[in-house]
C-alpha positions as CSV (number, residue, x, y, z in Angstrom):
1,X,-140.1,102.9,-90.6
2,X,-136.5,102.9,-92.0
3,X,-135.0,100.6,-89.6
4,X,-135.4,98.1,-86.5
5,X,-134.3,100.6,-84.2
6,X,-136.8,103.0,-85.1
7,X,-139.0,100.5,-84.2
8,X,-137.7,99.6,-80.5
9,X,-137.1,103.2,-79.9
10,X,-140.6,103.7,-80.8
11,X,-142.6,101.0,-79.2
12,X,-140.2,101.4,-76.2
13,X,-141.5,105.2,-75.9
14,X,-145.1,104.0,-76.4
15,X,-144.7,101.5,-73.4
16,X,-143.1,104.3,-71.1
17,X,-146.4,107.0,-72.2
18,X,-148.8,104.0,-71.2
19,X,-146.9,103.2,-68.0
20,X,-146.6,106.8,-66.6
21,X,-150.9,106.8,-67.4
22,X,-151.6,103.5,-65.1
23,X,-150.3,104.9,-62.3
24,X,-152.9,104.8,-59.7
25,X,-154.6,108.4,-58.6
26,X,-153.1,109.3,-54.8
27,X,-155.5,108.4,-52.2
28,X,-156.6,110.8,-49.9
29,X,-156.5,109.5,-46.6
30,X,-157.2,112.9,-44.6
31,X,-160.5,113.9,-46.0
32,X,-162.0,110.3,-47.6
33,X,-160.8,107.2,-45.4
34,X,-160.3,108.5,-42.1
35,X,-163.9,110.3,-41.9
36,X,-165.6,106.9,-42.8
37,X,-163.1,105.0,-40.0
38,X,-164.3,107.1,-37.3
39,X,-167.6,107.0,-38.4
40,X,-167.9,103.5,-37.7
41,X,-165.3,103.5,-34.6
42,X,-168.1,105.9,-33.1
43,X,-171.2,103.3,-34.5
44,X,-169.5,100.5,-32.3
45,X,-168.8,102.9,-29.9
46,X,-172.5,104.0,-29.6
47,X,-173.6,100.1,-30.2
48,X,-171.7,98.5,-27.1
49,X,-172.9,101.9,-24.7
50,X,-176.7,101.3,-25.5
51,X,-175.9,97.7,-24.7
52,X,-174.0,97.8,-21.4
53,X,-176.7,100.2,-20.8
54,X,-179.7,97.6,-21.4
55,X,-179.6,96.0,-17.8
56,X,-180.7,99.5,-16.4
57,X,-183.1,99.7,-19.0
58,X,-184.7,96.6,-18.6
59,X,-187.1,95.4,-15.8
60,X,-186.1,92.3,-14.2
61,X,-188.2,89.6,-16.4
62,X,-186.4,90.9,-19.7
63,X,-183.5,90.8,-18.2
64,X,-183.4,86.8,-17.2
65,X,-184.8,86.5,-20.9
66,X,-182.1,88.3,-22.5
67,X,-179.3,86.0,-19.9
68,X,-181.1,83.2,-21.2
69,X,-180.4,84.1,-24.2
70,X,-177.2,84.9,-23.9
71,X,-176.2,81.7,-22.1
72,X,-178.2,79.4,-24.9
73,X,-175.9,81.4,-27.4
74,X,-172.7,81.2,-25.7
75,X,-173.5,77.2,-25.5
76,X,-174.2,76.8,-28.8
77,X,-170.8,78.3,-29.1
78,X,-169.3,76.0,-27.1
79,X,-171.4,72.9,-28.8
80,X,-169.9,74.3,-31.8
81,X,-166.2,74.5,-30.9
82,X,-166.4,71.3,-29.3
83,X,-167.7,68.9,-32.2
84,X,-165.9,70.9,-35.0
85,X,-162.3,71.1,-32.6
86,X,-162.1,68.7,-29.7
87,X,-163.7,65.6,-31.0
88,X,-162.0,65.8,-34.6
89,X,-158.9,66.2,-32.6
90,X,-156.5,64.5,-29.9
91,X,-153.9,64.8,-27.7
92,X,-150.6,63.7,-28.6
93,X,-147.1,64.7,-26.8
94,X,-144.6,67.1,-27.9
95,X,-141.4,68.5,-27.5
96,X,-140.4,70.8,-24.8
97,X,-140.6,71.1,-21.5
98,X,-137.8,70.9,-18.8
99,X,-137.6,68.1,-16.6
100,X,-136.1,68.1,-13.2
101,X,-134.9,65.0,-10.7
102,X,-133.1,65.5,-7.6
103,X,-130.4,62.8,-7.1
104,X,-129.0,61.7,-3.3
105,X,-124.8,61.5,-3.6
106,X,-122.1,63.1,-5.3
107,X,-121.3,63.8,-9.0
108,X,-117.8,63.6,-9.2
109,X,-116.7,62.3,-13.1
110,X,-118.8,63.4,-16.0
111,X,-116.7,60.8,-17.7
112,X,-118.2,57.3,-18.1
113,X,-114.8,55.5,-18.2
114,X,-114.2,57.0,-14.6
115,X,-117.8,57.2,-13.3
116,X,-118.5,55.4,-10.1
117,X,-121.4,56.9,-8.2
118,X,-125.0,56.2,-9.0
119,X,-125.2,60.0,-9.5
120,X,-122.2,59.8,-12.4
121,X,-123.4,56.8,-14.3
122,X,-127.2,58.3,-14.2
123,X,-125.9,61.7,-15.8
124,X,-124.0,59.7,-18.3
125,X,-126.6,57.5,-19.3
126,X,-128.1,60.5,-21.1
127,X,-125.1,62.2,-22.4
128,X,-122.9,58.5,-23.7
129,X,-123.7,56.0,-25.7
130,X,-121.6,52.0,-25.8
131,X,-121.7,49.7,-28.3
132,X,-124.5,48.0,-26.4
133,X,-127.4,48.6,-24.3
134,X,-129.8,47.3,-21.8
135,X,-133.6,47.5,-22.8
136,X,-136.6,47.3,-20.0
137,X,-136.7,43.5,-20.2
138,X,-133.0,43.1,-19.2
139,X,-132.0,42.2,-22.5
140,X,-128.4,43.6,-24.4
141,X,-129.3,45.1,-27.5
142,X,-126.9,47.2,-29.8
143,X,-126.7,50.9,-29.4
144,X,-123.8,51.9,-31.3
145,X,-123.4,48.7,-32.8
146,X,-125.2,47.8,-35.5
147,X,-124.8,44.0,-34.6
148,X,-121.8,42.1,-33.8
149,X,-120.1,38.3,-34.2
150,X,-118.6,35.8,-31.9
151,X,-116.3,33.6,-33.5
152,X,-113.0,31.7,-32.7
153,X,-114.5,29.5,-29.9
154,X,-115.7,32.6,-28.3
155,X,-112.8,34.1,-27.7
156,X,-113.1,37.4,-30.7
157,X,-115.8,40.0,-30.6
158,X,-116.3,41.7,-34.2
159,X,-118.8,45.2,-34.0
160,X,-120.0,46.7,-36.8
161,X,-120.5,50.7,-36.1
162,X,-123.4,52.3,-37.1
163,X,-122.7,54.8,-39.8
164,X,-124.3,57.6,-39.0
165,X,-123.8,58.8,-35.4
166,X,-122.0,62.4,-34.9
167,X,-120.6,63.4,-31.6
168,X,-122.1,66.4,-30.0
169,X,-119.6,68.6,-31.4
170,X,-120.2,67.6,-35.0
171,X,-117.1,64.5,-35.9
172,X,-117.9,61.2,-36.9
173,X,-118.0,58.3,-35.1
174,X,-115.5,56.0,-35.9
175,X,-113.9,52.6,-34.5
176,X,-110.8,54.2,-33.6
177,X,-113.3,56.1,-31.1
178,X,-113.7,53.1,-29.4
179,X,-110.4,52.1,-29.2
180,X,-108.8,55.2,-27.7
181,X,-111.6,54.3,-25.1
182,X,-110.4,50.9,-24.2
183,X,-106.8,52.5,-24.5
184,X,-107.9,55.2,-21.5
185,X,-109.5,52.6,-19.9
186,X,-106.3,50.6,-19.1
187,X,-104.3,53.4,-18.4
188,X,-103.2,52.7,-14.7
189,X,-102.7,56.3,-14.0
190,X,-106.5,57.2,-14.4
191,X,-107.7,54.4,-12.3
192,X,-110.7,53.2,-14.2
193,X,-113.1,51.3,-12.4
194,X,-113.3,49.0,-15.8
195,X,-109.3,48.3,-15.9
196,X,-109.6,44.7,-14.7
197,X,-112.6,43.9,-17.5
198,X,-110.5,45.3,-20.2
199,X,-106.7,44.7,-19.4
200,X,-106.3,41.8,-21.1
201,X,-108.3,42.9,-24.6
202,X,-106.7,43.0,-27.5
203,X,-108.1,45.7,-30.0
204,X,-107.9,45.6,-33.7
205,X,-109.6,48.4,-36.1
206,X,-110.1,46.9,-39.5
207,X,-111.8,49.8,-40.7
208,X,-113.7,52.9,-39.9
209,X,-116.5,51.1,-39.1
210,X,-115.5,48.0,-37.4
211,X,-114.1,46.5,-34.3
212,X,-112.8,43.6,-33.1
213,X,-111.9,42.0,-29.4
214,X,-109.8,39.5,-29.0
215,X,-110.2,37.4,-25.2
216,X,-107.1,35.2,-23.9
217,X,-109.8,33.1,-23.0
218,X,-113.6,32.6,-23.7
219,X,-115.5,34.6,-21.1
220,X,-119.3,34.2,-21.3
221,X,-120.2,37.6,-19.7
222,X,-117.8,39.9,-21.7
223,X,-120.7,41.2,-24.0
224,X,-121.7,42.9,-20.8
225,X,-118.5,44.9,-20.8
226,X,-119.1,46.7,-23.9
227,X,-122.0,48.8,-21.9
228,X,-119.2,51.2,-21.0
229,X,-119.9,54.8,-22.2
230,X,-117.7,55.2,-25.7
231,X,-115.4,58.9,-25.5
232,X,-114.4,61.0,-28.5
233,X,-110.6,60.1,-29.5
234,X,-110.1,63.5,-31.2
235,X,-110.8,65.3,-27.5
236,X,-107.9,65.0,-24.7
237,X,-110.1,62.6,-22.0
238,X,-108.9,64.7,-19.3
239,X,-111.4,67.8,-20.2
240,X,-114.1,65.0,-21.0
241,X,-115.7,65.3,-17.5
242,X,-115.4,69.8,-17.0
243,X,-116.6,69.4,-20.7
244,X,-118.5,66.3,-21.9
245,X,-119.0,65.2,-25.5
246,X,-121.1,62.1,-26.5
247,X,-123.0,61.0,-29.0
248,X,-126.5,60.4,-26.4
249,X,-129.7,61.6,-26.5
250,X,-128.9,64.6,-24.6
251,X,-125.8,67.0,-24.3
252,X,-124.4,68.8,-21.9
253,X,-125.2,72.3,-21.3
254,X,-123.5,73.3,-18.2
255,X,-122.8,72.6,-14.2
256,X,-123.0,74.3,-11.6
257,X,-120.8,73.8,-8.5
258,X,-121.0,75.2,-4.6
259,X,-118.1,77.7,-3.4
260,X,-116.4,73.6,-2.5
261,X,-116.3,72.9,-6.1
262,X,-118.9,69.9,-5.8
263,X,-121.6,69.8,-8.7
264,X,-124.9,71.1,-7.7
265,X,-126.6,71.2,-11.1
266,X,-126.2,69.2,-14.3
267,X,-128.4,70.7,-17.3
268,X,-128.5,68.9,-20.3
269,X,-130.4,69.8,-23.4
270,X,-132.0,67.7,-26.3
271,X,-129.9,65.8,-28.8
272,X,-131.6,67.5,-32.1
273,X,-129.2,64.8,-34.3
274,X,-129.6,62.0,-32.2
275,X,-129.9,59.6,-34.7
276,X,-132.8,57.4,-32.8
277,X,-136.0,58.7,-32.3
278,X,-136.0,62.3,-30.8
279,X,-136.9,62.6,-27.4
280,X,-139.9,64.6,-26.1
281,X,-138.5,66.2,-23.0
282,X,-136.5,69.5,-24.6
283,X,-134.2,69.8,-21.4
284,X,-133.3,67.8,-18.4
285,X,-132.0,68.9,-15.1
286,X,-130.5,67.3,-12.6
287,X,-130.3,68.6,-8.6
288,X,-127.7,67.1,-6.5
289,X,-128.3,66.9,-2.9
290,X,-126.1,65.0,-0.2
291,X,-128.8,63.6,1.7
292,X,-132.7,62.3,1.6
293,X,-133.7,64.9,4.0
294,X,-132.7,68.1,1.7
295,X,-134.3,65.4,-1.3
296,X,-137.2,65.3,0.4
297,X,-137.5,68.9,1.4
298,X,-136.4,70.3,-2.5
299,X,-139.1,67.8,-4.3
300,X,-141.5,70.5,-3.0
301,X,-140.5,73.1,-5.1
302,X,-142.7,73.9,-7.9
303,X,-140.3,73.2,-10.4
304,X,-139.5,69.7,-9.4
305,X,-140.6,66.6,-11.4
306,X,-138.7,63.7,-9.5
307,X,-136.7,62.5,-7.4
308,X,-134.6,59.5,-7.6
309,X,-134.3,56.2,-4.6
310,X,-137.1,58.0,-2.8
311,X,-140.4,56.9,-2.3
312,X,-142.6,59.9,-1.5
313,X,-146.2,59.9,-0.2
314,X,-148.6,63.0,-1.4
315,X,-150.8,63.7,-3.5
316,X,-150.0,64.4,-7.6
317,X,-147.2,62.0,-7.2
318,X,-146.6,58.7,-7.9
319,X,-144.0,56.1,-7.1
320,X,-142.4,52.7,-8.4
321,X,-139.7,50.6,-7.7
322,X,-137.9,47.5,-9.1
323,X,-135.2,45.2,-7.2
324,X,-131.7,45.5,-8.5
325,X,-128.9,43.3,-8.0
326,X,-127.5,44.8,-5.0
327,X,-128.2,42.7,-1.7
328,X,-126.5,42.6,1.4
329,X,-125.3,39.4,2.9
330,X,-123.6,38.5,6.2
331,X,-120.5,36.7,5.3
332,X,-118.8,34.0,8.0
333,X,-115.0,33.3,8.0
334,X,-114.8,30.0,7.9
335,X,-111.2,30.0,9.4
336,X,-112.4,31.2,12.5
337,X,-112.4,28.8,15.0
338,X,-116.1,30.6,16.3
339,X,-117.7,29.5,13.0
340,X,-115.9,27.0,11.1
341,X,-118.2,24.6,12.0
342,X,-121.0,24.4,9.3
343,X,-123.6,22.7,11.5
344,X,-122.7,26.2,13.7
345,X,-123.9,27.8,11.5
346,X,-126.7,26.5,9.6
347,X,-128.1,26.8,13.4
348,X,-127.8,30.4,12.8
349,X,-129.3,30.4,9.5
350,X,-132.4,28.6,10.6
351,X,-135.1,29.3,13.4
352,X,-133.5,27.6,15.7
353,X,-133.4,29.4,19.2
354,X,-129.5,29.0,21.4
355,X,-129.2,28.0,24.9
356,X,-127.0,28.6,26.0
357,X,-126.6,32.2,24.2
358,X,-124.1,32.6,21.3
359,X,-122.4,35.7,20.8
360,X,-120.4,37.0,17.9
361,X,-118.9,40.8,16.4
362,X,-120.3,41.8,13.0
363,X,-118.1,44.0,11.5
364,X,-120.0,46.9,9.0
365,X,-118.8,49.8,6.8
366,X,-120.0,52.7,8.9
367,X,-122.5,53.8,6.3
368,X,-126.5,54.5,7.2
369,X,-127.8,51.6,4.6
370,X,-124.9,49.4,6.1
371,X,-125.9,50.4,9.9
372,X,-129.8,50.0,8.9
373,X,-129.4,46.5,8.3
374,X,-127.0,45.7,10.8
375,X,-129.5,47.1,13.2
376,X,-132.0,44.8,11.9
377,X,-129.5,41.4,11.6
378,X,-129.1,41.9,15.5
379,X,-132.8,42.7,16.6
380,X,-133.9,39.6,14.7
381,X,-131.4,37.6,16.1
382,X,-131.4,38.8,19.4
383,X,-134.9,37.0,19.8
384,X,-133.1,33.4,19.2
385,X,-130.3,34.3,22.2
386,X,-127.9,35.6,19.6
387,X,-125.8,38.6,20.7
388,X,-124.4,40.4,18.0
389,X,-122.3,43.0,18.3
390,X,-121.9,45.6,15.6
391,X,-118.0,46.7,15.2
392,X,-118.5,50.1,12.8
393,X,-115.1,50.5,10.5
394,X,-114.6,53.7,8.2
395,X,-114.4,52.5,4.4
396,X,-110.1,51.8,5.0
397,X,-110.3,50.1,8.4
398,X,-113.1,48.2,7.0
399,X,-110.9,46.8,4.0
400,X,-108.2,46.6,5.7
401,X,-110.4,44.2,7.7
402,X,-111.7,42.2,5.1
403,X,-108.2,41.9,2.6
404,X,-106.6,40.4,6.3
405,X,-109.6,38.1,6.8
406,X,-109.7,39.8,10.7
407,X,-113.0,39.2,11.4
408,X,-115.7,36.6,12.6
409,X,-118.4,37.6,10.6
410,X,-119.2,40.9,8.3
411,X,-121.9,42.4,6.5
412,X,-120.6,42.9,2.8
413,X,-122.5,44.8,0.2
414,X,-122.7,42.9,-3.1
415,X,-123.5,43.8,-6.5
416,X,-122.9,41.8,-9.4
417,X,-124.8,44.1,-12.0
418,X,-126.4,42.6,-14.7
419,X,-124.6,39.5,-14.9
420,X,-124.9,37.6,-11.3
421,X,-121.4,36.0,-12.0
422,X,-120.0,34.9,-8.8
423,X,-116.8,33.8,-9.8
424,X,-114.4,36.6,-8.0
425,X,-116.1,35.8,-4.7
426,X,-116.2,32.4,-4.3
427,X,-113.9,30.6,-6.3
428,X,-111.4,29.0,-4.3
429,X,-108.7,30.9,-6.2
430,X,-109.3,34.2,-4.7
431,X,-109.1,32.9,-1.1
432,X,-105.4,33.9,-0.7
433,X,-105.3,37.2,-2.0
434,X,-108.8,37.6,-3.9
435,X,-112.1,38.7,-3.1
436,X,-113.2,34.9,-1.7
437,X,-113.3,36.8,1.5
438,X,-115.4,33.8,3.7
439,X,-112.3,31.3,2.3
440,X,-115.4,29.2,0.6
441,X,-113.5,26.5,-1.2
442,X,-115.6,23.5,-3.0
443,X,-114.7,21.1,-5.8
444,X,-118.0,21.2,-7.7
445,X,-118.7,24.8,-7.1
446,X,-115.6,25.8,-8.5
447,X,-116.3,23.6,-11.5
448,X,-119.8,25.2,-12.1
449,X,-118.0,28.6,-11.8
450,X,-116.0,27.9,-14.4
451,X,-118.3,26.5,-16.9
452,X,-120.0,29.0,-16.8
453,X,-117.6,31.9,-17.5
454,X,-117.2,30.0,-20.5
455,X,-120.8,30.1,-21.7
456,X,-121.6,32.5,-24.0
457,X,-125.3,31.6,-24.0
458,X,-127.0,33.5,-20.5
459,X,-129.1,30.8,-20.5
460,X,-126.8,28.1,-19.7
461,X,-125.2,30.2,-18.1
462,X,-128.0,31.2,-15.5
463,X,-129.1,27.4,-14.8
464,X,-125.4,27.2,-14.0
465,X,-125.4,29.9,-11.4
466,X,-128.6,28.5,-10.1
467,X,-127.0,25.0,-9.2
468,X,-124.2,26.6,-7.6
469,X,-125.9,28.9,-5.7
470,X,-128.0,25.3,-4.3
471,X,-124.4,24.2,-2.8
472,X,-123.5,27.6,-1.3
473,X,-126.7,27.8,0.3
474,X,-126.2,24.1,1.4
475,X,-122.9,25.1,3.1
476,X,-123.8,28.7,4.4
477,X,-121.1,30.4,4.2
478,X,-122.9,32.9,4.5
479,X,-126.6,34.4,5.1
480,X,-127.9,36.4,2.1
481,X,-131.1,38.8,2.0
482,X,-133.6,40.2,-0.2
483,X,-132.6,42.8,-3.3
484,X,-132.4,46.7,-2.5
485,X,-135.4,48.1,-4.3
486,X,-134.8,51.7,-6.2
487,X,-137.6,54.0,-5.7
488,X,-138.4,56.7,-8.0
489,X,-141.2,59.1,-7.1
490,X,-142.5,61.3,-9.9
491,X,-145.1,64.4,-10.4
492,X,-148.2,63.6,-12.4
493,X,-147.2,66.8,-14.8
494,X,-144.8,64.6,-16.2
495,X,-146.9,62.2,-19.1
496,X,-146.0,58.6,-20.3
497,X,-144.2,57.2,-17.4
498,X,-146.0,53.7,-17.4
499,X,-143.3,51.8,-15.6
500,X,-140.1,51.4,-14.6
501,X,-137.9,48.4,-14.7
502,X,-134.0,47.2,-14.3
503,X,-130.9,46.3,-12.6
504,X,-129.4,49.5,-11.5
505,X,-130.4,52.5,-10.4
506,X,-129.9,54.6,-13.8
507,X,-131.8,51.9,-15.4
508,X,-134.9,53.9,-14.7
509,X,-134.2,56.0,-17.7
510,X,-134.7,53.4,-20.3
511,X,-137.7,54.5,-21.5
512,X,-137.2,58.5,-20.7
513,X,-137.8,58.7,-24.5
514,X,-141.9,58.1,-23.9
515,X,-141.9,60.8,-21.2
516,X,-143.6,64.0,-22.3
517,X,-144.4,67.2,-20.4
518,X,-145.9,69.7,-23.2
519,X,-148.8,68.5,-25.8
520,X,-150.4,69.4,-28.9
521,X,-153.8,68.7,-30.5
522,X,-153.4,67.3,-34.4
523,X,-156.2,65.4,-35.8
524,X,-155.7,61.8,-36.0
């Protein structure tokens, strides 16, 4: 060997000549494997016809024996499959799944700074997220805030963002999110139903990650006002409701409208970066129907799972209910000269009966619930020699009624969400031109109001309401009765609904994150 490369040229020839020798001889599929396959296609074949063929062979005594047989075999089997798969194993949920719930009204603003309806804010409850939440007890807890400060004799509100919620379409949430959302809020020209809790807010942005809230004045119920549904800043909030983007457990898929333009449909699909736990329920479907008839005539369809603030009676479905805040009460106007007199009308509240009869006109919003209870106020009254006499009022006759004070007595609708904070109606500073529509006026009252809009702790705060509440219904200025129960009625192919709980209606989707329709077996 002179040189290297006589050596790599040779070995390398050497390795090529034993390569082209282990290649594998060509198989001959025609004449070798295919003869063997169809000899033992035709074996089966021959197998499975001699036994199909074995009950005409048989007489009738082999034939229960060989069943028997059979049927012990097939149990063991089953005993088998059972102890090895089903008993090593359990049921647990899983994602997927589409669930459906019919809702009675009108979805009109995908948008949770303009959302007024039950409908709108039960939609955005899934799709937004605030700085705070309510749980199933009734307590605030943070959502998008991490935690948060009150400082300056409670008159400044520090957050502290989480830092690691995206919007749906990708950004970061930042502080200067929520401040464009306070800014939208008390712009005049989109009518917010929050303007009056945020108009007189200051908003500072330290960082990315932080926001402060500065009050005029201390108000002990403000933490409730950070509930509000937080919108992107970097998306024009005019497309926000044809379009949503939040940062919820679910996003927004697509509506569908009737040839009127009003929403049918909302579909929303699963969050997969939500950055709380994941949610079982892969897509969620909302059907929007105008009345409780067509609710209770649509739950039938197959694909149904619930339906919301109706109770419905059938087998497979089950339904619960929890009082909210919202009671009716029938307000007096104490500068009528018919019931000015409290003795009057204390008579009225009690059991007493009238001789001789006393007649007055109860003026309603001309609304079913309204008209319902109306109904009722005069058939229970009209057992005591009390004539009432309903006056129905479209929704602007009816406040044109009540801002003038034209009326003896009306049936008002209240609903002081989850702070009972009675302030705006009965302090004696809204009697002129407020919302003190009865003209209540009373030293200690108003003191005990305003205590306790300074009282941070809800507490103090409640045990504060409570002793004012004793004086108004010492004075009855009015008649109040029982909470409005929601009702939500819900097919047993939906798992993990143990109970519902809450203030307001969309508060029955608190715990929508335990409610499963698909499962899985895993071992434990």
């Amino acid at each position: 060997m002179s040189n290297i490369n006589d050596f790599w040229g040779s070995a390398k020839e050497r390795l090529k000549s034993k390569r082209r020798i282990s290649i594998r001889p060509k198989i001959d599929y025609k004449n070798k494997i295919l003869p063997i396959l169809n000899r033992s296609f035709n074996g089966l074949k021959s197998f499975f016809v001699r036994v199909f063929r074995l009950p005409f062979v048989l007489g009738r005594r082999d034939r229960l024996i060989v069943l028997l047989l059979l049927t012990v075999l097939l149990g063991l089997i089953g005993y088998r499959f059972y102890r090895e798969y089903l008993i090593k194993t359990e049921i647990v949920p899983t994602v997927g799944g589409t669930f459906e719930e019919i809702l009675v009204g009108e979805a009109n603003y995908l948008n949770p700074i303009l959302a007024k309806s039950d409908t709108d804010r039960i939609v955005n409850s899934l799709i937004y997220s605030g700085l705070t939440k309510i749980d199933n007890s009734g307590n605030i807890t943070p959502d998008l805030a991490v935690n948060w400060e009150i400082t300056d004799e409670n008159k400044t509100y520090t957050f502290h963002l989480r830092n690691d919620v995206n919007w749906h379409d990708g950004m970061k949430l930042t502080a200067n999110d929520v401040a464009y959302t306070i800014e939208e809020i008390r712009d005049q020209n989109i009518k917010s139903p929050y303007f009056q809790a945020w108009n007189d807010v200051e908003v500072e942005i330290p960082d990315d990650l932080t926001v402060v809230f500065r009050l005029n004045s201390p108000y002990g119920p403000f933490i409730y006002n950070t509930l509000v549904g937080i919108i992107p800043a970097h998306v024009e909030s005019s497309t926000i409701s044809s379009s949503p983007i939040g940062t919820g457990p679910y996003k927004f898929s697509k509506a569908v409208s009737d040839k009127n333009k009003k929403i049918q449909e909302v579909i929303l699909v699963r969050n997969d970066n939500y950055w709380l736990e994941k949610y079982y329920l892969k897509n969620i479907k909302f059907h929007i129907v105008p009345d409780e008839e067509t609710a209770e005539k649509k739950f039938g369809s197959r694909n149904i799972s619930a339906v919301a603030n109706l109770r419905v009676e059938r087998e497979g479905v089950k339904s619960y209910s929890f009082p909210t805040s919202r009671h009716f009460a029938l307000l007096f106007n104490l500068t009528s000269e018919k019931l000015k007199d409290e003795a009057l009308r204390k008579k009225i509240k009690s059991e007493e009966n009238f001789d001789p009869k006393f007649e007055m006109t109860l003026v309603i919003l001309d609304k079913p619930l309204y008209v319902a209870q109306a109904e009722k106020i005069k058939s229970d009254f009209l057992g005591r020699s009390i004539e009432v006499k309903i006056d129905k009022r479209s929704p602007i006759e009816f406040q044109t009624v009540i801002e003038k004070r034209q009326f003896d007595a009306i049936l008002y609708g209240f609903d002081p969400g989850y702070d009972r904070d009675p302030y705006p109606f009965w302090h004696t500073s809204g009697i002129s031109d407020g919302m003190n529509y009865s003209g209540f006026s009373e030293k200690n009252a108003d003191i005990l109001l305003e205590d306790a809009r300074m009282t941070v702790d809800p507490a103090i705060r409640n045990q504060k309401y409570d002793e004012f509440m004793n004086i108004l219904n010492e004075k009855v200025p009015a008649i109040f009765y029982e909470n409005q129960n929601f009702i939500f009625s819900v097919k047993d192919t939906v798992k993990g609904v143990e109970k519902i709980a809450g203030s307001e209606p969309w508060d029955h989707l608190n715990l929508i994150q335990d409610w499963y329709i698909k499962t899985k077996r895993v071992k434990p």
